[in-house]
C-alpha positions as semicolon CSV with decimal commas, in nm:
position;residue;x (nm);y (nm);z (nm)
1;X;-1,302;0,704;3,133
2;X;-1,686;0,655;3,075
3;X;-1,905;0,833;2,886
4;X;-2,134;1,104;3,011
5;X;-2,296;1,459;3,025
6;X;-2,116;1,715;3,262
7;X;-2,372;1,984;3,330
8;X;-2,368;2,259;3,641
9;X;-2,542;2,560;3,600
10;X;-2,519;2,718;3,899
11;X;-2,393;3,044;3,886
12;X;-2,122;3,144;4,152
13;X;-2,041;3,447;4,350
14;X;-1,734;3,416;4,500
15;X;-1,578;3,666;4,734
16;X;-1,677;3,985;4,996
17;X;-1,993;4,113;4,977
18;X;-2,186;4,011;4,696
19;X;-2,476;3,902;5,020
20;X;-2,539;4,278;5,035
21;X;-2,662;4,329;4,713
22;X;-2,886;3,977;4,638
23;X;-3,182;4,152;4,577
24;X;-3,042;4,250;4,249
25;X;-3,013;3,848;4,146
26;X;-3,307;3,713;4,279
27;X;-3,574;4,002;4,154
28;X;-3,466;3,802;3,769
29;X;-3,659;3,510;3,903
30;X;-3,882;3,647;4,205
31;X;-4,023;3,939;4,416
32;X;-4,189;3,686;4,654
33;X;-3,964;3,471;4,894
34;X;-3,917;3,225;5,177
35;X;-3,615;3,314;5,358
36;X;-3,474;2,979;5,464
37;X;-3,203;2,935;5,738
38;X;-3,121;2,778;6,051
39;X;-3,071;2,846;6,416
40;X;-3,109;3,282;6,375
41;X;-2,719;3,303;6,382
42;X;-2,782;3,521;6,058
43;X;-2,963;3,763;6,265
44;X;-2,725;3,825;6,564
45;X;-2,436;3,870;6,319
46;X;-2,591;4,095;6,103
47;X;-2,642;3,886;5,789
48;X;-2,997;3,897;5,811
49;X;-3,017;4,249;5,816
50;X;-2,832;4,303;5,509
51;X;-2,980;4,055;5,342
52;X;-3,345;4,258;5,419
53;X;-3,254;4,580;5,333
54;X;-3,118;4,440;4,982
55;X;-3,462;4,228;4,911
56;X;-3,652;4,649;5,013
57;X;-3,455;4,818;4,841
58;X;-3,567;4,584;4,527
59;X;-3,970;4,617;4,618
60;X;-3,903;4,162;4,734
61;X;-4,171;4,071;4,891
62;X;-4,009;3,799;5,187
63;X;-4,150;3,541;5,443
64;X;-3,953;3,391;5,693
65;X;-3,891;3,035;5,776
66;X;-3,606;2,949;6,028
67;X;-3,496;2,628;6,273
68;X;-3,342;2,376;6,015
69;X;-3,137;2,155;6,215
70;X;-2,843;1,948;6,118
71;X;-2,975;1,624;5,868
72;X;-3,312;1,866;5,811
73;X;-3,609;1,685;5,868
74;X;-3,911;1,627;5,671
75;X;-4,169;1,828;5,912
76;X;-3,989;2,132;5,818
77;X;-4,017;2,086;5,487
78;X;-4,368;2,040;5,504
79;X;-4,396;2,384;5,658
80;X;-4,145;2,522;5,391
81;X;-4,397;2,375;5,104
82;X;-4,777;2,475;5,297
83;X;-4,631;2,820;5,321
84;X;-4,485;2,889;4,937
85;X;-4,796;2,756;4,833
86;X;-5,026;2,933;5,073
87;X;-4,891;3,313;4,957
88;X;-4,776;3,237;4,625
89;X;-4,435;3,190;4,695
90;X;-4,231;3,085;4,382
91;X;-3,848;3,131;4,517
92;X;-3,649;2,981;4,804
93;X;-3,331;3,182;4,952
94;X;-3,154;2,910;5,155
95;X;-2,869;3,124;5,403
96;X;-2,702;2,858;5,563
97;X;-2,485;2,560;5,524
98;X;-2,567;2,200;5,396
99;X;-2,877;2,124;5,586
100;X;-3,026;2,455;5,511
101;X;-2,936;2,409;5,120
102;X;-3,062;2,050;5,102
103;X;-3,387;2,197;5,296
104;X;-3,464;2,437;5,068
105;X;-3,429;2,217;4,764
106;X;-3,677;1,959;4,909
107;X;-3,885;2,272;4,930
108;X;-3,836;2,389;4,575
109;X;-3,934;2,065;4,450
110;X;-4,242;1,980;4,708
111;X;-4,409;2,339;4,643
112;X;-4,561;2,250;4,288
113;X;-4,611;1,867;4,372
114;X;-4,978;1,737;4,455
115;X;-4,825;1,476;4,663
116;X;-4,586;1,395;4,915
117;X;-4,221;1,537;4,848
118;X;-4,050;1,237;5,032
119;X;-4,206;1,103;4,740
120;X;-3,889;1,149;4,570
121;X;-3,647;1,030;4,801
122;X;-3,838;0,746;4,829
123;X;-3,811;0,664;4,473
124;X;-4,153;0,692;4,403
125;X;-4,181;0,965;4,162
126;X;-3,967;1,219;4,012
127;X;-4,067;1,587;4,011
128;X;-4,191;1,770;3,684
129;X;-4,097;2,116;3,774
130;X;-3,996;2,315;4,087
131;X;-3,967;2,667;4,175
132;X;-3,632;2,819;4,184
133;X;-3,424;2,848;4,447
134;X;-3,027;3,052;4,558
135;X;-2,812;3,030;4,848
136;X;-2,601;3,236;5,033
137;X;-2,297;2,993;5,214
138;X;-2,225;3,021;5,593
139;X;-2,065;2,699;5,613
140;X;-1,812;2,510;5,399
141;X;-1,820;2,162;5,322
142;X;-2,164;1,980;5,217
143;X;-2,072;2,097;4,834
144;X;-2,518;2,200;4,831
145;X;-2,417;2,489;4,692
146;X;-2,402;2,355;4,355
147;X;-2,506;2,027;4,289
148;X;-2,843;1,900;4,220
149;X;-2,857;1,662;4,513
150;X;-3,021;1,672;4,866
151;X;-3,038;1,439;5,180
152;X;-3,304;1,451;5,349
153;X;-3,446;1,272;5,709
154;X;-3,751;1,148;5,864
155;X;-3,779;1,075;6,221
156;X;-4,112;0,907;6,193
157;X;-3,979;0,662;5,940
158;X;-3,571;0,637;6,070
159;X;-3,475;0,727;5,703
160;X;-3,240;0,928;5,620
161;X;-3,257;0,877;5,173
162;X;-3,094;1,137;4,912
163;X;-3,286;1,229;4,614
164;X;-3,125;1,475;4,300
165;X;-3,266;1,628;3,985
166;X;-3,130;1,874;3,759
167;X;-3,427;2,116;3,928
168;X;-3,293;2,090;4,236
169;X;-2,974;2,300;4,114
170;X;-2,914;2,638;4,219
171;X;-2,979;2,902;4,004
172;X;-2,690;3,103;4,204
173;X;-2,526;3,004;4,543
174;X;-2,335;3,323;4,689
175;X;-1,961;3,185;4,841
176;X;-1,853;3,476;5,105
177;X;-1,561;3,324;5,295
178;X;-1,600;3,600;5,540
179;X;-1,964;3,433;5,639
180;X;-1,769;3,129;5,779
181;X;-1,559;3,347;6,019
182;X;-1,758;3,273;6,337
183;X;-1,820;2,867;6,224
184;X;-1,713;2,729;6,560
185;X;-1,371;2,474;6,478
186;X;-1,570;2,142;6,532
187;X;-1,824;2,256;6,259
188;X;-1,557;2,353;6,032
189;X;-1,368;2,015;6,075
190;X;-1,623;1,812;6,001
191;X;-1,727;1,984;5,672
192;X;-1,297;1,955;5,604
193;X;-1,407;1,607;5,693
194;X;-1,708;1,589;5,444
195;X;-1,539;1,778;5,167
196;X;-1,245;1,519;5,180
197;X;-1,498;1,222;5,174
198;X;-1,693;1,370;4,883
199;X;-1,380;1,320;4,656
200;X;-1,271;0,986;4,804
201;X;-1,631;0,835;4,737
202;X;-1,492;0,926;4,374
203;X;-1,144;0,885;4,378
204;X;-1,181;0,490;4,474
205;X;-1,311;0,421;4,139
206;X;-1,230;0,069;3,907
207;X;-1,281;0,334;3,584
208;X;-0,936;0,331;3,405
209;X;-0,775;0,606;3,239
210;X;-0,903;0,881;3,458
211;X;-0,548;1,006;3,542
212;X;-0,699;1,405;3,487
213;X;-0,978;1,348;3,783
214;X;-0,721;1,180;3,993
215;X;-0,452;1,429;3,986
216;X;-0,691;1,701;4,070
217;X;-0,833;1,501;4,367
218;X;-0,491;1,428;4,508
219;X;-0,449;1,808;4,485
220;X;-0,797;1,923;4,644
221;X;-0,724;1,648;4,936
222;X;-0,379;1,806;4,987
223;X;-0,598;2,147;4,977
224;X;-0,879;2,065;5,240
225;X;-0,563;1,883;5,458
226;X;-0,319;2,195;5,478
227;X;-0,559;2,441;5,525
228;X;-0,748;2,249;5,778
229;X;-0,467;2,293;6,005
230;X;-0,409;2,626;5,937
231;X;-0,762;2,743;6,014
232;X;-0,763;2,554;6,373
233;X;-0,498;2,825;6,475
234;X;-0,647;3,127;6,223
235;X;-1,027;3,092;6,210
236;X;-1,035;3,448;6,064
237;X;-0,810;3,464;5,784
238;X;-1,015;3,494;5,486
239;X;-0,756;3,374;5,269
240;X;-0,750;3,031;5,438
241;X;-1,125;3,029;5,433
242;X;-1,124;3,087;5,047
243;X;-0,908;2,787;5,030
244;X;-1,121;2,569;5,226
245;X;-1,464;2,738;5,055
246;X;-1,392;2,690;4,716
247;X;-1,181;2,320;4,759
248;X;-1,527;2,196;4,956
249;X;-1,746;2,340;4,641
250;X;-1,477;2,179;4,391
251;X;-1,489;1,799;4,620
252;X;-1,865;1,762;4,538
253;X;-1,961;1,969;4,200
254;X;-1,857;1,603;4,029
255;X;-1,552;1,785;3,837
256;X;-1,360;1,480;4,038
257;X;-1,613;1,215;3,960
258;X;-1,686;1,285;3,564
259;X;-1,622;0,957;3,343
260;X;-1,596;0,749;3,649
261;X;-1,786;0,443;3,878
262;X;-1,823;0,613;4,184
263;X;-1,834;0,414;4,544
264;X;-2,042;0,581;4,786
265;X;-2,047;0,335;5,049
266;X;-1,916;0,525;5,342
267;X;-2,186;0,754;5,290
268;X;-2,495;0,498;5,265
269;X;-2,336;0,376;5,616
270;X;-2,265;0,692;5,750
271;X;-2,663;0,794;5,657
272;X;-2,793;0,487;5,808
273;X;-2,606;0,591;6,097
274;X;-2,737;0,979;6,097
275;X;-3,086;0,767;6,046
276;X;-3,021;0,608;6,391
277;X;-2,888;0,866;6,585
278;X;-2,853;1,235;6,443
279;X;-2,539;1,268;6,451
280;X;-2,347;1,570;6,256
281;X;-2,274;1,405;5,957
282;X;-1,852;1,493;5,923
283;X;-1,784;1,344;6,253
284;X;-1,976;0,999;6,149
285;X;-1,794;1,002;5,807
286;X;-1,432;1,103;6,007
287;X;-1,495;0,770;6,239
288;X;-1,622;0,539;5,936
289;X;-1,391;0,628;5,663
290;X;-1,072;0,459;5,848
291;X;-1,218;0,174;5,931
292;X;-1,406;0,139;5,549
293;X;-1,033;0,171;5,426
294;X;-0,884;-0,110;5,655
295;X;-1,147;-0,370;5,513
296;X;-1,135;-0,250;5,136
297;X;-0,705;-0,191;5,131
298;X;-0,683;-0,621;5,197
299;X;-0,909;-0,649;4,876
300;X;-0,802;-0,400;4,647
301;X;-0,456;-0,149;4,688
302;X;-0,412;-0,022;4,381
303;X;-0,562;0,350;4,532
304;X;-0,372;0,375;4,823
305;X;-0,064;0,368;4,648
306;X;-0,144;0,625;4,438
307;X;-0,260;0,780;4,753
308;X;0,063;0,768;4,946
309;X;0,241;0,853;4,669
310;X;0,077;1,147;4,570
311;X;-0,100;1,276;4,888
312;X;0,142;1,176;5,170
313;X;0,479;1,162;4,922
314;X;0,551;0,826;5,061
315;X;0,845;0,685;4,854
316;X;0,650;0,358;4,730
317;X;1,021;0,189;4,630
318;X;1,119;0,139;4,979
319;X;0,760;-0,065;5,081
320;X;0,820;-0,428;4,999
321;X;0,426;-0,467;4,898
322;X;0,146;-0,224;4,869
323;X;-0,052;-0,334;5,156
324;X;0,227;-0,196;5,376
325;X;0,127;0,133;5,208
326;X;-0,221;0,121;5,244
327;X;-0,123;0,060;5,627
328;X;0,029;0,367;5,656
329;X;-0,232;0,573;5,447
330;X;-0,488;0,479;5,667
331;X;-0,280;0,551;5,946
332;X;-0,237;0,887;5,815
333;X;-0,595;0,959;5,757
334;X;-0,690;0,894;6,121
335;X;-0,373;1,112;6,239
336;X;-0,517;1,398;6,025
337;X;-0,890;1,375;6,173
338;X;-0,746;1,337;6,540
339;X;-0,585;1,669;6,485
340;X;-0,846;1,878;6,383
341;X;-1,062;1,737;6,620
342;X;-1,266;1,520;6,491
343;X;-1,386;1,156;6,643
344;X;-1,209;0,856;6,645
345;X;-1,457;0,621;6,738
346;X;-1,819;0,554;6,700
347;X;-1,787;0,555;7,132
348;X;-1,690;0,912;7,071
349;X;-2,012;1,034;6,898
350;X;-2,220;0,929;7,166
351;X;-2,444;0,626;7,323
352;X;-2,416;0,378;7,015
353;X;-2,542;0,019;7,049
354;X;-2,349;-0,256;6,881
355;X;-2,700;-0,442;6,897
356;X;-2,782;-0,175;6,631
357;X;-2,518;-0,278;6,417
358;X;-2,700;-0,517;6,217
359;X;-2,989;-0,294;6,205
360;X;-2,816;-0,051;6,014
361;X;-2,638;-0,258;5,771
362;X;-2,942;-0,443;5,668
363;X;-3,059;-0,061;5,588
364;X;-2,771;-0,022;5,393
365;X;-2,825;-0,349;5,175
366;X;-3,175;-0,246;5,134
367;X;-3,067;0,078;4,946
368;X;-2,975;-0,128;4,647
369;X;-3,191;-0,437;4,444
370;X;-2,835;-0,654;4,486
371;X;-2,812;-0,602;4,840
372;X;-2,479;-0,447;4,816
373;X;-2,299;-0,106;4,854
374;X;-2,016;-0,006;4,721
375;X;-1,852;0,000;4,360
376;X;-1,489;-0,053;4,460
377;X;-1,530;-0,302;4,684
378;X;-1,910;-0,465;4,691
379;X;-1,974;-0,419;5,056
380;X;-2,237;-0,714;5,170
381;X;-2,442;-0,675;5,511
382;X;-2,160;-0,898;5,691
383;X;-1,892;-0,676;5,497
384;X;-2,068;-0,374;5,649
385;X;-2,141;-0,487;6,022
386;X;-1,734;-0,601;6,006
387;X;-1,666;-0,212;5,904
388;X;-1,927;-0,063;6,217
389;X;-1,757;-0,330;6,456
390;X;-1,396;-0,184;6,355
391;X;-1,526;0,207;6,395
392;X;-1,678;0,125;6,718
């Protein structure tokens, strides 16, 4: 295991109703605020309305700012920031899922910045201080909710970059499984989908001696897995949805990635991909994460057969060689997304060029100064067009 600092100071509320009384956590930091959210679901469902009477009842002054879309763009954002700053706003209430989250932090951090946020992202500069911001969940999977991180989009320039400071956390993200009630079942996949692939970019690690961060992976994956089926055929069962909500926040709070050399290469292709063509972001990662495993398995095993082993219960005696195994984990892995509905193909997601293919993994190489991805297997630009020809 390496060395390192574990820090995540977000402070959770987890269960019914703690949305009704918010105004009661954010007047300790605010009594101005952008309300930040997406499509106005929040407001035919009644969210929105208990969310208002809370911030009156506490004298919180609010401001409205709705439409993020999935892989939240940059002109938003710019909105989000010209606003705060015009009326003095110094707090940021993201209700939403992922996109709204990761919105709102690119907010938080552009509102006391003289410059450009995408700054940031870009690598250009790193932000000196940022005005707070909370969230209330309506969607598991992205893990927002309490990390540091954000991805963020911009049309104009096809990127699609992630940028995280420590100011970028939370101060409090609100987890009410009954919010996710009405998610419609391909939403809900994917972020099963993302969840899963937030521990896997961890679990495939080189780092020995991380036996503790394994185990518990093996067990979240198992989690996200059962109860993924289970909520196809009972969407309202808020015990199935506490499963699933608190699993997602446990994939991607780095509990599972602590002490270890992280991969991350299905989700610098899967962004260049989103970069391309918007897709939602689960259903790219459910198409590229197969074919990512059938390239790296031929290079290195020694994961999947702790994989089948502990995950499917394969009886590793009876394989002659551990490629066999990594066969059938794969195998396994695309079975499982097929049956929650996710994609199978890159065909599936919509009009994808193969012309674009080298595009995109150029993009990819350009993300790091070696021109590779990838920790557990060093992914080159041929490496990564060979993975995009095999999802397509």
């Amino acid at each position: 295991m390496l060395d390192g600092t574990f820090e995540n100071p977000t402070k959770i509320f987890f269960g019914k109703g703690f949305e009704n009384d918010i105004g009661k956590e954010i007047v300790k930091y605010s009594k101005n605020v952008l309300l930040h959210f997406g499509s106005g679901s929040i407001k035919k469902n009644g969210l929105y309305n208990r969310i208002l009477k809370s911030l009156n009842d506490y004298d919180i002054k609010f401001t409205e700012l709705g439409g993020v879309q999935s892989n939240p763009k940059t002109n938003l954002i710019y909105e989000g920031i010209q606003i705060c700053k015009s009326k003095n706003i110094d707090f940021v209430l993201a209700i939403g899922g992922g996109s709204v989250i990761d919105s709102a932090k690119a907010i938080a951090i552009g509102v006391p910045y003289d410059g450009d946020f995408y700054d940031f992202f870009e690598g250009k500069e790193n932000p000196q201080k940022a005005i707070k911001i909370g969230t209330i969940l309506t969607i598991s999977g992205s893990g927002s909710e309490s990390i540091s991180g954000a991805v963020i989009s911009d049309l104009e320039k096809g990127t699609k970059l992630s940028y995280g400071n420590p100011l970028m956390f939370p101060v409090f993200s609100v987890m009410n499984p009954e919010l996710t009630f009405t998610v419609p079942k391909h939403l809900t996949s994917a972020g099963i989908v993302d969840s899963i692939s937030h521990i896997l970019e961890r679990y495939f690690s080189n780092t020995l001696y991380t036996e503790c961060t394994d185990r518990m992976s093996e067990g979240i994956i198992r989690t996200l897995m059962k109860y993924g089926l289970k909520i196809m055929e009972c969407p309202m069962d808020y015990d199935i949805r506490s499963e699933i909500m608190w699993a997602s926040k446990i994939a991607h709070d780095n509990s599972l990635g602590f002490g270890k050399k992280q991969d991350w290469s299905c989700h610098t292709i899967s962004h260049e991909i989103a970069a391309k063509y918007d897709f939602i972001h689960g259903n790219i990662l459910a198409v590229i994460i197969p074919a990512w495993m059938k390239f790296v398995y031929q290079k290195n095993n020694f994961k999947f057969v702790e994989l089948g082993k502990n995950v499917f219960e394969l009886d590793i005696d009876i394989y002659e060689n551990g490629k066999e195994v990594g066969e059938i984990v794969i195998r396994k892995f695309k079975e499982y997304f097929k049956n929650i509905g996710m994609p199978t193909c890159l065909r599936d997601l919509g009009n994808v060029n193969k012309d674009d293919f080298c595009e995109i993994a150029k993009k990819c190489s350009n993300t790091t100064l070696s021109g590779t991805i990838g920790n557990y297997v060093r992914l080159t630009e041929e490496n990564i067009i060979t993975i995009l020809e095999a999802s397509y």
